[in-house]
C-alpha positions as CSV (number, residue, x, y, z in Angstrom):
1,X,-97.6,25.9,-12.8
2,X,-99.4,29.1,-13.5
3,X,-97.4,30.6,-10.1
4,X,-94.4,29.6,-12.5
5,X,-95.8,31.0,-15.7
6,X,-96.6,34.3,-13.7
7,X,-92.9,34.4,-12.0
8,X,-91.6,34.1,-15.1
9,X,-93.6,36.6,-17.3
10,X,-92.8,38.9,-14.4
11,X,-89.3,38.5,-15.0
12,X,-89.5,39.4,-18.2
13,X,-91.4,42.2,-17.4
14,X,-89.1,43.9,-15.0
15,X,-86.3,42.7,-17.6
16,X,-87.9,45.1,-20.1
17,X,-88.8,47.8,-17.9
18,X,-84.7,47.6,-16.6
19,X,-84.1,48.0,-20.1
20,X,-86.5,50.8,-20.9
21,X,-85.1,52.4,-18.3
22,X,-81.8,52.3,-18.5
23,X,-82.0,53.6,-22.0
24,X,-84.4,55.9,-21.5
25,X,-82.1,57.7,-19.0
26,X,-78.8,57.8,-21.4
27,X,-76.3,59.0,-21.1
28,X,-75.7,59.1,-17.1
29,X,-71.8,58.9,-17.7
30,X,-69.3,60.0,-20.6
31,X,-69.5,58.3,-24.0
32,X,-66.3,57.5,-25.5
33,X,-65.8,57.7,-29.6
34,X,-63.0,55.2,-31.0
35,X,-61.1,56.2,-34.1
36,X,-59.4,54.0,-35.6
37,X,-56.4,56.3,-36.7
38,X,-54.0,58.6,-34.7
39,X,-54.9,62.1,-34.0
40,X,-54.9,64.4,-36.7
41,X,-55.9,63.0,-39.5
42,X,-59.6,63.4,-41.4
43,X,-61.3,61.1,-39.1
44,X,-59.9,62.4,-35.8
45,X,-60.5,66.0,-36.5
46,X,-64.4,64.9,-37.7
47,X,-64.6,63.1,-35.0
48,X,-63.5,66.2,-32.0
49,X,-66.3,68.0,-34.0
50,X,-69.0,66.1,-33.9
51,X,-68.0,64.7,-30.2
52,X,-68.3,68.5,-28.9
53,X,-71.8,68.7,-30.5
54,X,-72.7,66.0,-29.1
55,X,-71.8,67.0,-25.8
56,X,-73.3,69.9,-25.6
57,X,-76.8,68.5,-26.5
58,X,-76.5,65.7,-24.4
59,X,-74.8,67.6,-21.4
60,X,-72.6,64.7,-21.2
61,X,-69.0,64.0,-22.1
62,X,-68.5,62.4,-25.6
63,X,-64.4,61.8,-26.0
64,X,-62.3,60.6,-28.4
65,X,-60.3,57.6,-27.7
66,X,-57.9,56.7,-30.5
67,X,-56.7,53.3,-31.3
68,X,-55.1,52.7,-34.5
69,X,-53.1,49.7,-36.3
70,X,-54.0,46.8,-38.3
71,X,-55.9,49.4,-40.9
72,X,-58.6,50.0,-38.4
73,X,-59.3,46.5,-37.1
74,X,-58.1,46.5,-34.0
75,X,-60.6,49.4,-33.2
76,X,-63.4,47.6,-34.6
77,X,-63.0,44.6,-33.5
78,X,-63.3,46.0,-30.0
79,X,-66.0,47.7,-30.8
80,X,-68.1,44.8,-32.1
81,X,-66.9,42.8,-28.3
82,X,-68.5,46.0,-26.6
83,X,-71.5,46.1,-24.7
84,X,-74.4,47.6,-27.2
85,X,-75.8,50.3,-24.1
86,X,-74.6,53.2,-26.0
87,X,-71.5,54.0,-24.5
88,X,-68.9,52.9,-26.5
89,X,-69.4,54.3,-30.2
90,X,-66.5,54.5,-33.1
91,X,-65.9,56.8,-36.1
92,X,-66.5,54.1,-39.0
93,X,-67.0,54.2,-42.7
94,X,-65.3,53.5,-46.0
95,X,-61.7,52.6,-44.6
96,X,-62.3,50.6,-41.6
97,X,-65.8,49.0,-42.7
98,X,-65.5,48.6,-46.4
99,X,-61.7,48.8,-48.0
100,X,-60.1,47.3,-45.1
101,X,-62.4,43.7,-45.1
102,X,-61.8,43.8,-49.1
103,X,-57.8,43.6,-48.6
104,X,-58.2,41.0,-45.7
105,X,-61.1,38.4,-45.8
106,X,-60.7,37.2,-42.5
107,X,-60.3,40.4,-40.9
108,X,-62.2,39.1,-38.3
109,X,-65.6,41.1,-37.6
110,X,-68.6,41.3,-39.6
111,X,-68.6,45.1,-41.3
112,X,-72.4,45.1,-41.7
113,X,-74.2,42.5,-39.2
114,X,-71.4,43.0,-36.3
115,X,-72.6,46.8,-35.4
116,X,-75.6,48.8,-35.1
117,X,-74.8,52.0,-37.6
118,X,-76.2,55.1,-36.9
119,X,-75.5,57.8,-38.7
120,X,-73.9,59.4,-42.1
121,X,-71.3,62.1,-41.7
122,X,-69.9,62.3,-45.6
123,X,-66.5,61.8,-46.7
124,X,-64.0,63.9,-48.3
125,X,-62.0,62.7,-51.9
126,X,-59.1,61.4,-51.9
127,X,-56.1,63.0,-53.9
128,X,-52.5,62.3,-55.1
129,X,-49.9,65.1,-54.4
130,X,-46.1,65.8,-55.0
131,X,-43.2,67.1,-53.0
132,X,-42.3,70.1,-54.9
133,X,-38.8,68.7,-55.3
134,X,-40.1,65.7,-57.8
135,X,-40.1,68.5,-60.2
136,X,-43.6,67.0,-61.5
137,X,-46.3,69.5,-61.9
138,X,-48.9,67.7,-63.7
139,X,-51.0,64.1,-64.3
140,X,-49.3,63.6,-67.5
141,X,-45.5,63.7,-66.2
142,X,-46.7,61.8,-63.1
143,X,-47.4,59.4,-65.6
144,X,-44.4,59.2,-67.8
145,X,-42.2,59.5,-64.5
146,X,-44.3,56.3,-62.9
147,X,-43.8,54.6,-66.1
148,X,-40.3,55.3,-66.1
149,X,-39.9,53.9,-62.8
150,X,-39.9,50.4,-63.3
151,X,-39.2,50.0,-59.1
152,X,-42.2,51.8,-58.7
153,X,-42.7,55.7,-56.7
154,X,-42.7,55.5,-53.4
155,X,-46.0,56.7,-51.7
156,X,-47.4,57.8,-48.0
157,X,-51.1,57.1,-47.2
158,X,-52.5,57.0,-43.6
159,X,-52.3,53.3,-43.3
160,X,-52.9,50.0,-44.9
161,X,-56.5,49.7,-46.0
162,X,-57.1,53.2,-45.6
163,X,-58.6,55.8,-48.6
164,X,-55.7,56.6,-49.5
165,X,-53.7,53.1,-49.5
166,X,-56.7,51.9,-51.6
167,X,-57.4,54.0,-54.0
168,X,-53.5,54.4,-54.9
169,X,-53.2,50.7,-55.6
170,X,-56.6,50.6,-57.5
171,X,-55.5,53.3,-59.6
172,X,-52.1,51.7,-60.2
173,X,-53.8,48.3,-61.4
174,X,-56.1,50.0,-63.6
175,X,-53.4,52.3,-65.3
176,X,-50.5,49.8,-65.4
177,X,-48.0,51.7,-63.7
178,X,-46.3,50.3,-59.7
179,X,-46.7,52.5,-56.7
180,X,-44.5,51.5,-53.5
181,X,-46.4,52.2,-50.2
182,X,-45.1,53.0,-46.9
183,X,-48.1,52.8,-44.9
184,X,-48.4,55.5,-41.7
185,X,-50.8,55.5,-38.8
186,X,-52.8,58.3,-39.7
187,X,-52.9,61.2,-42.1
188,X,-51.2,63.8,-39.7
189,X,-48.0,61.8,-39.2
190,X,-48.0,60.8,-43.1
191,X,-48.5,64.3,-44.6
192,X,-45.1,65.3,-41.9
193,X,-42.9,63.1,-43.8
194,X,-43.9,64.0,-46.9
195,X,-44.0,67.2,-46.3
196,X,-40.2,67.2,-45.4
197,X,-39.7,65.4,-48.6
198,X,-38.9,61.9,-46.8
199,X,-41.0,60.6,-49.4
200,X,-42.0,62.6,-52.8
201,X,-45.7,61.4,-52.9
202,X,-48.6,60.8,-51.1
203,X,-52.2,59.5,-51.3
204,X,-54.6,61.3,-48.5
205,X,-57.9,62.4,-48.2
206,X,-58.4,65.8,-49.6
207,X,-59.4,67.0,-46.0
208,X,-55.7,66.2,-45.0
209,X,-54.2,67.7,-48.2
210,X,-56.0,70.8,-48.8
211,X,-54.5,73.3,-46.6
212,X,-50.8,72.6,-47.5
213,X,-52.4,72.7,-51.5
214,X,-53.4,75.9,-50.8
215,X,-50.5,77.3,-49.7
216,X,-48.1,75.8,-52.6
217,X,-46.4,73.3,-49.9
218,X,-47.7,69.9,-51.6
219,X,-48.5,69.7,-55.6
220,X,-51.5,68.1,-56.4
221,X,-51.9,66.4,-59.4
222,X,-55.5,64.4,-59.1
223,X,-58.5,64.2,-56.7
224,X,-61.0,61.1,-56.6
225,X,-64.3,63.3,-56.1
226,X,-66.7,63.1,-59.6
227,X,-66.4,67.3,-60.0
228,X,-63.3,69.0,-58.8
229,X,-63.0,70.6,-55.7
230,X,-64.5,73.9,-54.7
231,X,-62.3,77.0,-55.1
232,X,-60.0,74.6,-56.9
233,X,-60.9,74.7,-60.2
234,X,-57.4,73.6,-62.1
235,X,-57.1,70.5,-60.0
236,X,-58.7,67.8,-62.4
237,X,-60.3,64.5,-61.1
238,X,-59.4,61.2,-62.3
239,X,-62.2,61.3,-64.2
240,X,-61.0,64.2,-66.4
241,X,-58.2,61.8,-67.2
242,X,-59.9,58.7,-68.5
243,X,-60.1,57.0,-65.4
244,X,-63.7,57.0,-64.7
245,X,-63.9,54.1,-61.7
246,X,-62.0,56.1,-59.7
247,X,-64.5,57.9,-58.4
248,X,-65.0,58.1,-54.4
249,X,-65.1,59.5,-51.0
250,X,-63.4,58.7,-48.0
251,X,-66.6,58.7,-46.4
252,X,-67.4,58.7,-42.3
253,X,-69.8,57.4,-40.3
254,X,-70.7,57.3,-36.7
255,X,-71.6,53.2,-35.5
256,X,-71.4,51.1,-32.6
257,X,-72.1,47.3,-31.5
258,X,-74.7,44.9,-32.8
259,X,-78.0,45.7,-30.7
260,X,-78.0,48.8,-29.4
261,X,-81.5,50.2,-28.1
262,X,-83.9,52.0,-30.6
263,X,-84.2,55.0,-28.8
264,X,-80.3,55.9,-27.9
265,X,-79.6,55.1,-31.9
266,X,-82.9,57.5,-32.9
267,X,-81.4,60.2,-30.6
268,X,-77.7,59.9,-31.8
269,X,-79.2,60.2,-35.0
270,X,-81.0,63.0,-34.7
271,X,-78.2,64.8,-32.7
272,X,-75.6,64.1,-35.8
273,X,-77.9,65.1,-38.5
274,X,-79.0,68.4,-36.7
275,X,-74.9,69.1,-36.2
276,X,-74.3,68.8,-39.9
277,X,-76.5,72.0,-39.8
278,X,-74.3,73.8,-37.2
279,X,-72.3,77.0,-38.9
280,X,-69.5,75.6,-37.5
281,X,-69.0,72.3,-38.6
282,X,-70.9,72.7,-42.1
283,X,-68.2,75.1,-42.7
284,X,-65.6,72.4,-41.9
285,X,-66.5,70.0,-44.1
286,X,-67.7,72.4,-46.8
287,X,-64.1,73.8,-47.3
288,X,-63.3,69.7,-47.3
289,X,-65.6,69.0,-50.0
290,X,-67.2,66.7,-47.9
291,X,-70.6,64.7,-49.7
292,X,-73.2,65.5,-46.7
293,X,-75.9,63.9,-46.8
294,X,-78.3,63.2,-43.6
295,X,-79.5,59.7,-43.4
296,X,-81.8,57.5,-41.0
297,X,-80.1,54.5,-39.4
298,X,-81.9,52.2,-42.4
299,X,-80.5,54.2,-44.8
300,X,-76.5,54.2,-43.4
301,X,-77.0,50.8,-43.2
302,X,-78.0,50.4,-46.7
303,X,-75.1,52.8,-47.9
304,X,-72.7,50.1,-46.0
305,X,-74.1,47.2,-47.6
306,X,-74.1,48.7,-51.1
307,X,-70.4,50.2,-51.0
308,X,-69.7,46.7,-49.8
309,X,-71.2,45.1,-52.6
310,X,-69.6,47.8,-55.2
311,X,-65.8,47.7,-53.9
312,X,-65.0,44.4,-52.3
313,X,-65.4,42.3,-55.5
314,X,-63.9,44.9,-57.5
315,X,-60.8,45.3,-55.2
316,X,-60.3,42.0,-54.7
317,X,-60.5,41.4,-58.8
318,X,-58.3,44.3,-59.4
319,X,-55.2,43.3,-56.7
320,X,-55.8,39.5,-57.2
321,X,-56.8,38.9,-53.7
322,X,-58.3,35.4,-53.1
């Protein structure tokens, strides 16, 4: 019996050292970072950053694989089926994690318990703008035109359960007007189409927006963040209006499956909060208005569980979804 009893605590030994080990020596082979949307959009072009930054620190390959459709779901389901050894990670947060299991309750993965999350990038507002040719320049006629339009405007957003898709529709319940969506795959391939005038609104992330704001190409006529944006000053938030609730970020967040080792998730985070530092990329999301904020994993995983508890009941009261 105690030969047994020996064999066995050996075993688990050597199972532990394995595992040591093998973390110890990561990454021995390139790390691939899913995003949930098409290239282009806020996510994608966050997530090239921070994957180059990452690289370079690690002297490893970190790549961006993208894998869009059902709002996000898709990629993080396969995420969650994923072996937790640190090599498969995804660009998470607000859309795919939070806004996306309040429109569909049996999405099918766990947002909080089914991954390991890592670290807090910060998310950029979302914002309402106009094709020039709708002829509306401000809240107030986008108001008397949406109530004057019984069939409801038609709006782009970079997909169903997304920022953009959400906070339309929440803003659309709370004010009484309709808003017609016609859901894309990503910000990039919405903002084409509307800028071509395919469609005369849209609902993206400021990150998306801002350029094509700057340079008169899209009108905008509300952003979601609590103060308005920087070197925007006579873009008002919907909080100037009277709409107080609709107050948020499309917020990222780097995550990956349930279990991952200590170690690789304290060295990730490290790595991610340090790049938020870099010239380069604080720049970025400066100019994007992004909320930075560097976090341990504890404290991401708090933010997800608290932005849980804060929207889902409140969407799913607000669109009547059982």
């Amino acid at each position: 019996m105690r030969g047994i009893r020996a064999l066995f605590f050996a075993g688990l030994c050597a199972a532990a050292s394995f595992g040591n080990a093998s973390a110890a020596g990561w990454p021995t082979r390139p790390v691939k970072i899913v995003v949930p949307f098409d290239a282009g959009g806020q996510s994608d072009i966050v997530a090239r950053l921070f994957a180059q930054s990452l690289s370079e620190r690690f002297k490893q390959s970190f790549f961006i694989e993208n894998d869009s459709g059902a709002a996000g779901a898709r990629a993080s389901i396969g995420v969650v089926r994923a072996e937790p050894d640190g090599y498969t990670l995804m660009i998470s947060g607000l859309a795919t994690h939070i806004l996306a299991p309040a429109l569909n309750p049996q999405i099918g993965f766990d947002p909080i318990k089914g991954f390991t999350h890592i670290a807090y990038i910060g998310g950029s507002p979302s914002a309402f703008v106009l094709h020039p040719s709708l002829g509306v320049k401000t809240f107030e006629a986008f108001m008397a035109l949406a109530k004057a339009t019984p069939d409801g405007i038609q709006y782009v957003s970079p997909g169903v359960g997304s920022g953009g898709n959400t906070v339309a529709e929440y803003f659309a319940a709370k004010a009484g007007i309709k808003l017609t969506h016609v859901p894309y795959r990503g910000g990039s391939t919405a903002v084409t189409d509307l800028l071509a005038g395919h469609v005369k609104m849209g609902s993206l992330t400021w990150a998306t927006a801002r350029e094509y704001v700057a340079a008169g190409t899209l009108v905008p006529i509300a952003i979601s963040s609590p103060e308005r944006a920087p070197g925007f000053p006579n873009v008002p938030t919907f909080k100037d209006k009277g709409y107080p609730d609709v107050v948020t970020t499309v917020w990222l967040s780097l995550s990956g499956p349930h279990g991952m080792p200590d170690d690789i998730v304290a060295q990730l985070n490290d790595q991610m909060n340090k790049a938020l530092q870099r010239p380069n990329i604080k720049a970025q999301l400066e100019r994007d208005a992004f909320d930075v904020q560097p976090m341990t994993p504890a404290q991401v995983t708090q933010k997800m569980q608290s932005e849980y508890d804060k929207w889902v009941p409140a969407l799913r009261q607000a669109l009547n979804i059982k």
